[in-house]
C-alpha positions in Angstrom: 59.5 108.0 100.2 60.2 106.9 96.7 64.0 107.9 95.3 64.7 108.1 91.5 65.6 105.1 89.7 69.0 106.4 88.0 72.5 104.6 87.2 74.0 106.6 90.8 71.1 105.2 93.0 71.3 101.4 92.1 74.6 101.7 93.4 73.3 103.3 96.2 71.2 101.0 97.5 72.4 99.6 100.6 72.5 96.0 99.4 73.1 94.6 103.5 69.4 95.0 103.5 69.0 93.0 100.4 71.4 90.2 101.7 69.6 89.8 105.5 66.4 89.1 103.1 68.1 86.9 101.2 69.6 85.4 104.3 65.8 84.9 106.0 64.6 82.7 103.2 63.7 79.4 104.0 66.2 78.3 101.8 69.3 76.9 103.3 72.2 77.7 101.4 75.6 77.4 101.8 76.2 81.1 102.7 73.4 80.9 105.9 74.8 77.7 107.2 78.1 79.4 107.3 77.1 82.4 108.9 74.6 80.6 111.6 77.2 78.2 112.2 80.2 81.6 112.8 77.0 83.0 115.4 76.8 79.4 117.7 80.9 80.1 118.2 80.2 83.6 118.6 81.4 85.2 115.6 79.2 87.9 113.9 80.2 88.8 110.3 78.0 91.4 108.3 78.3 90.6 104.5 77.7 93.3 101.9 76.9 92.6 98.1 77.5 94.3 95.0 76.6 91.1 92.3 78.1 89.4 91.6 80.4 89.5 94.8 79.7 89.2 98.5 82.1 90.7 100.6 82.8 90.4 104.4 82.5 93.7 105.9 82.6 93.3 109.3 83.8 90.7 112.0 82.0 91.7 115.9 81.6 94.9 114.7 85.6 95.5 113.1 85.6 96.8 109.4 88.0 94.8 107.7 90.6 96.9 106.3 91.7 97.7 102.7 94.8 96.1 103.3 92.6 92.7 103.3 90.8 93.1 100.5 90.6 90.1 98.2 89.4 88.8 95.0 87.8 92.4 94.4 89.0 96.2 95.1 85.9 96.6 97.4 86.4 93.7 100.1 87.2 90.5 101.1 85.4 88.2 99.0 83.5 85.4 100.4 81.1 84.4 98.1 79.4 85.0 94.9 76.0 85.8 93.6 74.8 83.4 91.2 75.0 83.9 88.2 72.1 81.9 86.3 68.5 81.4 87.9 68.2 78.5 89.6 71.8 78.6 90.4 72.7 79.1 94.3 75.7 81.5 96.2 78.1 79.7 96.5 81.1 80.2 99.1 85.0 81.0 98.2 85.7 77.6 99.5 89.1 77.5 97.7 90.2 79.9 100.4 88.6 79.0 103.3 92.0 79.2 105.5 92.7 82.8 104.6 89.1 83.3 105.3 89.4 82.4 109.1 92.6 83.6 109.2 91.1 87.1 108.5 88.1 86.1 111.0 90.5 84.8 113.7 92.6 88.7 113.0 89.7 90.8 113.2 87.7 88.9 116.0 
């Protein structure tokens, strides 16, 4: 089934999708070493996207909460898009403790 291509459904797109394909590259990147490594320990995130922001949606299935939000009014940001080709994501590194605090909270 084919949907329109208007301004409302780009948005609409369910960009998790989008990110597990990105994620299943053979690529390694930053972002899938971080979220590989988080599964060994047994920490399952779900990341959601709208570019150029990656957000952390869920930690073992808790949403994380508006209160939490960061670096964006949709989420917790933990990475970015990039922004040129050729360019990789490339992780909020310079907040890395708040980021597992917020793991550790909702784990």
């Amino acid at each position: 089934m084919r949907l329109p291509l208007t301004d409302r459904y780009i948005y609409a797109v369910p960009l998790h999708r989008k990110m597990k394909n990105f994620l299943k590259q053979e690529d390694e990147n930053e972002l899938s070493v971080f979220v590989r490594r988080l599964q060994k320990i047994g920490v399952n995130i779900e990341l959601v996207g709208n570019i150029p922001w990656i957000y952390l949606n869920k930690v073992n299935g808790n949403v994380i909460k508006r209160e939490d939000f960061y670096n964006a009014n949709h989420g917790y940001t933990i990475a970015w898009y990039p922004v040129r080709r050729g360019e990789e994501i490339h992780l909020n590194w310079t907040d890395i403790k708040k980021t597992f605090e917020l793991i550790r909270k909702y784990k």
